[in-house]
C-alpha positions as CSV (number, residue, x, y, z in Angstrom):
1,X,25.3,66.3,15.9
2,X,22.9,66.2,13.1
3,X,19.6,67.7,13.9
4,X,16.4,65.8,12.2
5,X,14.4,67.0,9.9
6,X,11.2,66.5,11.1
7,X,12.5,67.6,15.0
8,X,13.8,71.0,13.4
9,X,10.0,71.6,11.7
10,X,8.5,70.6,14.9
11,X,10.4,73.3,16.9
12,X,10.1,76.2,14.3
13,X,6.4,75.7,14.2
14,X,6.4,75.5,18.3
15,X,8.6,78.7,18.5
16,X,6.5,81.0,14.9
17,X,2.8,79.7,15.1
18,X,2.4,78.7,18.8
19,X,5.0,81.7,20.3
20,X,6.1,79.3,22.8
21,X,9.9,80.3,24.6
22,X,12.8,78.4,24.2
23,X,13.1,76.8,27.4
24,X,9.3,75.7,26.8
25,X,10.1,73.8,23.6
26,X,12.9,72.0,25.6
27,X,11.3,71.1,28.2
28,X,8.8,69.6,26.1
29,X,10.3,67.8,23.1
30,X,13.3,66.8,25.6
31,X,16.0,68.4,24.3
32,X,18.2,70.6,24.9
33,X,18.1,74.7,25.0
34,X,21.2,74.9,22.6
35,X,19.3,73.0,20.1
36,X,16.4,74.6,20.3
37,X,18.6,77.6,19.9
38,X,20.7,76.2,17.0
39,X,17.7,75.5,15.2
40,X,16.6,78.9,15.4
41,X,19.3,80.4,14.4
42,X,19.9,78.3,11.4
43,X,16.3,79.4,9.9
44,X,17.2,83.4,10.6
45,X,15.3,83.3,13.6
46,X,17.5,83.5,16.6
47,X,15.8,83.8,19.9
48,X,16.0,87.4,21.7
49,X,18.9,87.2,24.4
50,X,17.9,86.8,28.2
51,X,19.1,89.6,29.8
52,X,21.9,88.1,32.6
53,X,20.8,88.0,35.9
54,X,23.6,90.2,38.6
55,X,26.1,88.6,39.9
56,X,28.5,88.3,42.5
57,X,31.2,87.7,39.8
58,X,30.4,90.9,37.9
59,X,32.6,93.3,40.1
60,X,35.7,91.1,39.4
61,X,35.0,90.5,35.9
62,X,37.8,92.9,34.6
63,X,40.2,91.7,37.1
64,X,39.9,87.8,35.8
65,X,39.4,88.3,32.4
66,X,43.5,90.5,32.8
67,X,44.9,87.6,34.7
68,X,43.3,84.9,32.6
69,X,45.3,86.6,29.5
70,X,48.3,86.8,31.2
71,X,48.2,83.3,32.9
72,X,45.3,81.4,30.4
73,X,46.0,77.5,32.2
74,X,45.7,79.3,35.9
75,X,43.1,76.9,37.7
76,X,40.0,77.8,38.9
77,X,40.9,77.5,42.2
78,X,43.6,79.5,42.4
79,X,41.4,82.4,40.8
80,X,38.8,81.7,43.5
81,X,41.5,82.7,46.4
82,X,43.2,85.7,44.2
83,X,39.4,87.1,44.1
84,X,38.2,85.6,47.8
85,X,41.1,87.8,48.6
86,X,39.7,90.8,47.2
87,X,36.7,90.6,48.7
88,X,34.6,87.5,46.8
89,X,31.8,85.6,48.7
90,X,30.2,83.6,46.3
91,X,30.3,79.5,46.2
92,X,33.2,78.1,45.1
93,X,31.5,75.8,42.4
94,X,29.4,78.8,41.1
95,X,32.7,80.4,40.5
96,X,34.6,77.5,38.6
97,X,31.3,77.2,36.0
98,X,31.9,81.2,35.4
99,X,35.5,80.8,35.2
100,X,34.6,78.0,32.3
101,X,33.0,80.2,30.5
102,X,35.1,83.2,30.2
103,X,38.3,81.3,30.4
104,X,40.2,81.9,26.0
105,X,39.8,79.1,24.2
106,X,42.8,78.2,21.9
107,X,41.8,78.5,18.3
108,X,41.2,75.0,16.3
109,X,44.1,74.1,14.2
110,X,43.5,72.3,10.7
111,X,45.4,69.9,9.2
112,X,46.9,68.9,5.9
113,X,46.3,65.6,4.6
114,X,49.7,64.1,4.2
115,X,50.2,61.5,1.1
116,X,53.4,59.2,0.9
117,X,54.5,56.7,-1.3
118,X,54.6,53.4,-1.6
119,X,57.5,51.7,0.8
120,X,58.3,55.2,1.7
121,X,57.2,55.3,5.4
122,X,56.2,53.3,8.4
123,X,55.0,54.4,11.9
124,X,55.1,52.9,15.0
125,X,53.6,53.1,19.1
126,X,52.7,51.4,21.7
127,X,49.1,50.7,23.1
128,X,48.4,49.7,26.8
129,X,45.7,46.8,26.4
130,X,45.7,46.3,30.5
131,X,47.3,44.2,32.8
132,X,47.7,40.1,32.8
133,X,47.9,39.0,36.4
134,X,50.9,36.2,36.5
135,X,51.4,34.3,39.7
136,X,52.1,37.5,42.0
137,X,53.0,39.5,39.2
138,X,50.6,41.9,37.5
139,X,52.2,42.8,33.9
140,X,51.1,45.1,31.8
141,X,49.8,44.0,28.4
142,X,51.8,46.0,25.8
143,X,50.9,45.7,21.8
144,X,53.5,46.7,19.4
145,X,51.9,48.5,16.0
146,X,53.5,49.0,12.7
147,X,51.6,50.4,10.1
148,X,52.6,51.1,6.7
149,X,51.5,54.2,5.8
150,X,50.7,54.1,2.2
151,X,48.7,50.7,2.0
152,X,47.6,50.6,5.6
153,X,49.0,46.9,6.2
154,X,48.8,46.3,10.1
155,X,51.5,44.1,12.2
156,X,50.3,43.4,16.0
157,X,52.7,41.8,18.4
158,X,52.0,41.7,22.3
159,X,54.5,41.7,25.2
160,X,54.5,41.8,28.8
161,X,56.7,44.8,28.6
162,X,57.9,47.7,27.0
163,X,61.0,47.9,27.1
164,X,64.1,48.0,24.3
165,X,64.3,44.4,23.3
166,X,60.4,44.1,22.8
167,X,60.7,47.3,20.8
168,X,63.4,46.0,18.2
169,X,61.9,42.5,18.1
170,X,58.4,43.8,17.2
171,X,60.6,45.7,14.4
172,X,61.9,42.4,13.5
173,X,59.1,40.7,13.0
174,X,57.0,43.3,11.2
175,X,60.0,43.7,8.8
176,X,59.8,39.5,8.2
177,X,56.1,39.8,8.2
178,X,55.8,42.6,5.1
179,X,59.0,41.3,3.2
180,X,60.8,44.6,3.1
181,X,61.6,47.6,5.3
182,X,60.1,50.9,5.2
183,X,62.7,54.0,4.1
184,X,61.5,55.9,6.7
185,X,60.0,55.0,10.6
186,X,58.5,57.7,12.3
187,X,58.4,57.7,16.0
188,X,56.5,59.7,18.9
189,X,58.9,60.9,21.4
190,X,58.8,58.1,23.5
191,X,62.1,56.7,25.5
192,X,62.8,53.8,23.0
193,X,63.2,56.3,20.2
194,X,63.9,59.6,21.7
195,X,66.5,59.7,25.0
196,X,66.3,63.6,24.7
197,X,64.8,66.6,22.7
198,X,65.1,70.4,22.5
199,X,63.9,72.1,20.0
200,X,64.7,70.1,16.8
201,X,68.2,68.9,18.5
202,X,67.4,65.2,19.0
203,X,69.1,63.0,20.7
204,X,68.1,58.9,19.5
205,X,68.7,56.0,21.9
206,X,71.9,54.5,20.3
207,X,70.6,51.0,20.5
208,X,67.5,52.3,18.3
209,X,70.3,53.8,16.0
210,X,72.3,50.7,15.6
211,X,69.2,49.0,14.9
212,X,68.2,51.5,12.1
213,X,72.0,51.1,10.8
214,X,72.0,47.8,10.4
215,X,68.2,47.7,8.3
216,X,69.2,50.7,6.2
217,X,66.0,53.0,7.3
218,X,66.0,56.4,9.0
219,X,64.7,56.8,12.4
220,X,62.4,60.0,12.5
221,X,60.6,61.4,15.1
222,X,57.4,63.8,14.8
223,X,57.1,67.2,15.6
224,X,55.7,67.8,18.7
225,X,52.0,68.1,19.3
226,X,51.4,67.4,15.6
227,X,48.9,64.9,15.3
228,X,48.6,64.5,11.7
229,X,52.2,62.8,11.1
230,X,51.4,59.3,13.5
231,X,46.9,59.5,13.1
232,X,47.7,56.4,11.0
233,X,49.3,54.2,13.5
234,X,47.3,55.9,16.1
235,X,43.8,55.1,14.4
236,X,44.8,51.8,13.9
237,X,45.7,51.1,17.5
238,X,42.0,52.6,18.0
239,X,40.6,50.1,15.4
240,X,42.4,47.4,17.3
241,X,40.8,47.8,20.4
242,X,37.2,47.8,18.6
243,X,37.9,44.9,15.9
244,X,40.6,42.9,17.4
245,X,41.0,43.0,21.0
246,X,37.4,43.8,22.1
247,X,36.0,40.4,24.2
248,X,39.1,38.5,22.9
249,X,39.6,35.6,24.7
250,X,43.2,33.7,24.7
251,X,44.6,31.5,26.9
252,X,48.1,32.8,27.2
253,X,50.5,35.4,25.3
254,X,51.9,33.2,22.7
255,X,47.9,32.2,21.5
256,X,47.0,35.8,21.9
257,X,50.0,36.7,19.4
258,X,48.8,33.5,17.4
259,X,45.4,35.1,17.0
260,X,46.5,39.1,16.3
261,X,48.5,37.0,13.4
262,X,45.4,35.7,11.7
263,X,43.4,38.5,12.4
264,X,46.2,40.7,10.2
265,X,46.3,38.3,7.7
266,X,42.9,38.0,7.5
267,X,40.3,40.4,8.6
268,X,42.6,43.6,8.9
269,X,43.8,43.2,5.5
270,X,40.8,42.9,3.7
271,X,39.3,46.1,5.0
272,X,38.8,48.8,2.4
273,X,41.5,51.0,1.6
274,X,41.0,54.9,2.5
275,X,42.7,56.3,-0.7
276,X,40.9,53.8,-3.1
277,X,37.4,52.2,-2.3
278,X,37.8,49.5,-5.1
279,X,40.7,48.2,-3.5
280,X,41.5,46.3,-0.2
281,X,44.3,46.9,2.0
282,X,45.9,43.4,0.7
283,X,45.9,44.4,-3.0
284,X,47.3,47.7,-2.2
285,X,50.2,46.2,0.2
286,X,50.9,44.0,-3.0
287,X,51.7,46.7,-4.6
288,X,53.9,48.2,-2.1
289,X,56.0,45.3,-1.2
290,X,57.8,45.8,-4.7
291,X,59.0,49.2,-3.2
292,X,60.4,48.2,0.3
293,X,63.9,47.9,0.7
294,X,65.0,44.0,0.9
295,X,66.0,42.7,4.6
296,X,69.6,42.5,5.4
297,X,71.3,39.2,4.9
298,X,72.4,39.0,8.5
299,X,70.0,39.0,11.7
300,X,70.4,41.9,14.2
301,X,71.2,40.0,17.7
302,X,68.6,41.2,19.7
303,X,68.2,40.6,23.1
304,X,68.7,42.1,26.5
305,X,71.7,43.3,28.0
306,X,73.0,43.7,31.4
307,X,75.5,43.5,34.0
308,X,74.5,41.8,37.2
309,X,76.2,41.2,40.4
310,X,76.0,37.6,42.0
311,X,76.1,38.0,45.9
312,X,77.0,35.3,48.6
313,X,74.0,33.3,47.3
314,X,74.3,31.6,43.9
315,X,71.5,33.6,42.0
316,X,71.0,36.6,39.7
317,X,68.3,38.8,39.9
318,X,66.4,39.9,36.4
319,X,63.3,41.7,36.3
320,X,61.5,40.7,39.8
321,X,63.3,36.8,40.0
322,X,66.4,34.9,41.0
323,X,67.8,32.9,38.2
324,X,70.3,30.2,39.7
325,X,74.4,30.0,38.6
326,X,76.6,27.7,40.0
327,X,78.1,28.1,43.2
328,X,81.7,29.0,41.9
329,X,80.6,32.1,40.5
330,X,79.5,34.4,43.7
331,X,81.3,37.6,44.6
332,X,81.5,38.3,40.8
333,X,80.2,40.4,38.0
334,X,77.9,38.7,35.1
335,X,76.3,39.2,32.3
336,X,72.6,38.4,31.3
337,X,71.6,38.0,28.0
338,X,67.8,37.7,27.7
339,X,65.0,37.6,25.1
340,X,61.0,36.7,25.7
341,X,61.8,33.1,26.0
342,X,64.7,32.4,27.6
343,X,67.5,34.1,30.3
344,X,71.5,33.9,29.6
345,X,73.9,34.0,31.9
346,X,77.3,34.4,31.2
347,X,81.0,34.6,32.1
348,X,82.4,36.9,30.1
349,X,82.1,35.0,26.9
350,X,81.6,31.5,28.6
351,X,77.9,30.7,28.9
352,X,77.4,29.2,32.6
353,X,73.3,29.4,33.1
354,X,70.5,29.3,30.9
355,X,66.9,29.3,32.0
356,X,63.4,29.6,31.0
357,X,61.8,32.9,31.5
358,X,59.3,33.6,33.9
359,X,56.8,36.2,34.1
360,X,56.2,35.7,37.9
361,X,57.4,38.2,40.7
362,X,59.5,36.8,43.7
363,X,60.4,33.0,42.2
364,X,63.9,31.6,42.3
365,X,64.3,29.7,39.2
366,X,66.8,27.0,39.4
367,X,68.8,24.5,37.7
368,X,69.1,21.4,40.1
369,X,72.5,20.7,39.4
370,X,73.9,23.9,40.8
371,X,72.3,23.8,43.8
372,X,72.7,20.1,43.9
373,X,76.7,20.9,43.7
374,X,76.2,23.6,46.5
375,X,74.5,20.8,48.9
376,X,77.5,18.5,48.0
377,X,80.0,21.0,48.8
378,X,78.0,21.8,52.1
379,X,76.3,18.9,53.7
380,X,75.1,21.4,56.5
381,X,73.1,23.1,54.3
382,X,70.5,20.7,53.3
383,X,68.0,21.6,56.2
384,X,68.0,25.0,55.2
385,X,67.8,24.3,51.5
386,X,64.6,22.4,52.8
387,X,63.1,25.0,54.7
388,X,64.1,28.1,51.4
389,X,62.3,25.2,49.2
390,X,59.1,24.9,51.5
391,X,58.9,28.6,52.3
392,X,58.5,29.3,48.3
393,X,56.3,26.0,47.3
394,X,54.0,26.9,50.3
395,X,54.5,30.3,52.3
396,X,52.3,29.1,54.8
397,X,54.6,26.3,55.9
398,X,57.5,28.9,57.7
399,X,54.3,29.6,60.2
400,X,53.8,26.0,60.7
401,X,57.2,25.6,61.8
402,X,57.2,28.9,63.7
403,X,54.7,27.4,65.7
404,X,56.0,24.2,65.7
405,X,59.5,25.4,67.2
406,X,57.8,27.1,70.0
407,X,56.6,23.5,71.3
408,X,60.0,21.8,70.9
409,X,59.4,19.6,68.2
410,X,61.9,18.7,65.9
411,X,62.3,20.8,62.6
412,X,64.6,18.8,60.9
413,X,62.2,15.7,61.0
414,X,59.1,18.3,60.1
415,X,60.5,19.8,57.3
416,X,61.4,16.3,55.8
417,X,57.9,15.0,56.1
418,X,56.7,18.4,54.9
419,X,59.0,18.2,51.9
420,X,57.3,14.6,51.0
421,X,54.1,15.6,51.6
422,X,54.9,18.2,48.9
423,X,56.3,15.8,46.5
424,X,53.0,14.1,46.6
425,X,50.3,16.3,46.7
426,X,51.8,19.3,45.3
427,X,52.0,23.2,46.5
428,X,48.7,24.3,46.1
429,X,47.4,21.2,48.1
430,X,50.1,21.6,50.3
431,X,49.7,25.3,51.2
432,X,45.6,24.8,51.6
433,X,46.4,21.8,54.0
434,X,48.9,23.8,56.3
435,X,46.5,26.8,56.6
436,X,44.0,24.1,57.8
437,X,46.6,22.6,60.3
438,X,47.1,26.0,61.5
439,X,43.5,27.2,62.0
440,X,43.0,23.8,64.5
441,X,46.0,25.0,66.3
442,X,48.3,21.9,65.6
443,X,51.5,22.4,63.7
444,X,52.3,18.4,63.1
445,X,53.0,17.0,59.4
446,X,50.1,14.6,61.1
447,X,47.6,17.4,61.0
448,X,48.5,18.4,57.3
449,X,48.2,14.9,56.1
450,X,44.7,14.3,57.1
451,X,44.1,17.5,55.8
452,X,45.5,16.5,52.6
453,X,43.8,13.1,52.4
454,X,40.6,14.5,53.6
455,X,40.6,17.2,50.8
456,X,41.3,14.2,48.1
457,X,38.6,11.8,49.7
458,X,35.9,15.0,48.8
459,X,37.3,15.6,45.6
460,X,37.0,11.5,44.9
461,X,40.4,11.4,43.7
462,X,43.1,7.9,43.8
463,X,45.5,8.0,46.5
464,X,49.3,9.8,45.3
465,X,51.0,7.1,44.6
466,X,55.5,7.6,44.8
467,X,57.9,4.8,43.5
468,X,61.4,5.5,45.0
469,X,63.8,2.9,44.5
470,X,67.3,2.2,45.9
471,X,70.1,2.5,43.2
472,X,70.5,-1.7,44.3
473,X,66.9,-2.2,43.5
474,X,67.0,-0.3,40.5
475,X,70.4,-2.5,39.3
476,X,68.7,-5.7,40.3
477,X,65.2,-4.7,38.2
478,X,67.5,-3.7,35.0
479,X,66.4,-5.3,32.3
480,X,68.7,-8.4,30.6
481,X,68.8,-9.3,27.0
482,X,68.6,-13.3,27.0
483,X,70.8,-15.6,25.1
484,X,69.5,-17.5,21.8
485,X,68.7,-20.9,23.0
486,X,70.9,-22.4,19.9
487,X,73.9,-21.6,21.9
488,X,72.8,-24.1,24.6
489,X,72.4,-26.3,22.1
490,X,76.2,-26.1,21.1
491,X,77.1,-26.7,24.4
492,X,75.2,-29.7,24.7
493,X,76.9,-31.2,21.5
494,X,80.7,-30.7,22.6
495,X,80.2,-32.6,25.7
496,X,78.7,-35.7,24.2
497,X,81.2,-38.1,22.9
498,X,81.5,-38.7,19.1
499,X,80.5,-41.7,17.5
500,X,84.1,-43.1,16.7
501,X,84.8,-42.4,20.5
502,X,81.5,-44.3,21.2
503,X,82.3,-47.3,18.9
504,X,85.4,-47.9,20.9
């Protein structure tokens, strides 16, 4: 910290004309002793040594200052008991400030400035920005950073994960995104890169490799505990935090993506750039796309890859939720092929499910005609299939019928009217109106539809209207294309009787 002028004057003339002490001139100009002391010493005027007051410490001086050089990372407290065993009575938080002081302090290293050319290198991280709560799920919020490291050009992606897929498709992108690929990528040792290290053996994941194989770059990882290879990427996912994500507000993933894309584009390219102050970041990536090497004709397929066993239920479980396959395909071994949009299932090579992906924790995500082909093929499944729908839409509906079986009332009828009810209202009303039902003690559909309509009267809402019409109703209301009147006309003429007939 820079000292001011006019405070460093004040305290030299407080210490040489007024002889005040050092601890006097901090207590009254509010600062601290060491600056006071600084200051002192920077004019050739250090100020005379306190002699140290004894202490109980002094005895076993010698014997901490031997271990601390054999074992320099021992903790405090273990020190404390070594020398409480030899005979030490002093407070333990006393002893940790003196161990603080005498513990060896591991001389500063310096740094070179490394320099690369243009298209030559690239270097990538992760940053943790936090968690997005999803349904039940809490997700972390993950931002993928590339960074070239001659011109400084940024690419920001965000994902609800980490893992290997995310990883190669934030490569992806950034790749489309500058034009070109890097010669060179350079890695921390993190598990997407590096599965194992000793010494310089290093052992790449080989789905990173194939990757790397099939854009023409070399996979690198940095020495360990060198700083200076990665500070680029590393400072820039510190100048994200402060430029880009600090009181960002976006409604979901993809429009927080949308916005990190405008923000490179824009604001993060026309920052200065370091190695020459007359140019911008965008002028000097200009330059460098020239020297990147030129994407590869064919996409890698990127996606996730697993095996999955289907049990006696029709459904296949993928990070935290039950995707649905059809019925024929339990007791067997399947594959699932999934990306940030969408989840694959497949047969070998034959595709048999394909879903939506969802984010939540705990949700069966279903394609109605499997299960609708599982009711078929067993009618006495239907109630339950009622009840597993309910207990998912509306938790709180399993204790309704808890309660309602102890009283002997029908559950087959209840969970029918329940199921309606839901098809109305919805599951959030739903579940709000069975808790109610369940704090007055009555388990009845009854109950739960006051609730419901009481709830919409307050919020002055229309009554849920439902059109449900028999497939006879629905033939009968079909629309029909009428005839062109002319051929009535025709009709008309062939009955009447010619004239020659008439004249007869």
């Amino acid at each position: 910290m820079v000292i001011p002028a006019d405070l460093s004057a004040k305290i030299l003339r407080l210490h040489k004309a007024e002889r005040w002490r050092v601890g006097t001139i901090a207590r009254q100009l509010h600062v601290h002793r060491d600056t006071v002391r600084r200051v002192l010493a920077q004019a050739g005027d250090p100020a005379p040594a306190s002699p140290l007051r004894p202490s109980r410490v002094d005895p076993y001086r010698t014997f901490i200052l031997e271990t601390l050089a054999k074992f320099p990372t021992l903790t405090a407290a273990r020190l404390f008991a070594m020398v409480y065993e030899r005979g030490y009575r002093g407070s333990a938080e006393h002893f940790r400030h003196v161990i603080a002081g005498m513990r060896p302090r591991r001389a500063a290293e310096a740094f070179l400035r490394l320099r690369t050319l243009a298209g030559e290198q690239a270097q990538v991280d992760w940053g943790h920005f936090g968690h997005l709560q999803i349904g039940r799920a809490r997700r972390p919020l993950m931002a993928f950073v590339m960074v070239l490291s001659y011109s400084r050009r940024i690419f920001l992606r965000f994902s609800l994960d980490a893992r290997m897929d995310s990883f190669l498709r934030g490569h992806a992108e950034a790749f489309i995104a500058y034009g070109g690929v890097a010669r060179v990528v350079l890695y921390d040792n993190l598990k997407s890169a590096v599965l194992e290290r000793v010494g310089d053996a290093v052992r790449f994941n080989p789905e990173l490799l194939a990757f790397a194989a099939h854009h023409c770059y070399e996979p690198r990882p940095v020495a360990i505990a060198r700083g200076n290879e990665k500070g680029r990427v590393e400072r820039s996912i510190r100048y994200i935090r402060d430029a880009f994500f600090a009181a960002r507000a976006f409604a979901d993933l993809d429009d927080l993506n949308a916005q990190a894309r405008v923000w490179c584009e824009g604001q993060a390219s026309d920052r200065r750039w370091p190695e020459d102050s007359r140019l911008s970041v965008r002028e000097a990536f200009e330059a460098e796309r020239a020297s990147l090497l030129a994407l590869p004709v064919r996409e890698f397929a990127l996606g996730e890859r697993l095996a999955v066993e289907v049990g006696k239920t029709p459904y296949v479980r993928f990070d935290l939720n039950d995707y649905s396959v059809p019925h024929t395909h339990v007791r067997r071994t399947l594959s699932v092929l999934a990306d940030d949009r969408r989840v694959r299932v497949f047969d070998g090579i034959q595709e048999v499910a394909s879903h939506v992906r969802s984010y939540d924790s705990g949700q069966q995500i279903e394609e109605p005609a499997h299960i609708q082909a599982l009711v078929e093929h067993k009618r006495a499944a239907r109630t339950h299939r009622g009840t597993d729908r309910l207990g998912h839409a509306a938790p709180a509906a399993l204790e309704l019928l808890k309660a309602a079986a102890t009283r002997g009332h029908n559950l087959g009828t209840i969970t029918a009217a329940l199921l309606r009810l839901l098809d109305r209202y919805g599951a959030a009303a739903l579940q709000a109106a069975i808790g109610e039902a369940l704090q007055r003690d009555v388990p009845h559909p009854n109950a739960v539809r006051l609730a419901l309509e009481r709830a919409r009267e307050e919020q002055g809402l229309p009554p849920p209207t439902t059109l449900c019409l028999s497939e006879e109703v629905a033939r009968r209301d079909a629309p029909v294309r009428s005839h062109e009147l002319a051929s009535y006309d025709r009709i008309v003429q062939a009955a009447q009787p010619s004239e020659e007939n008439a004249d007869e």
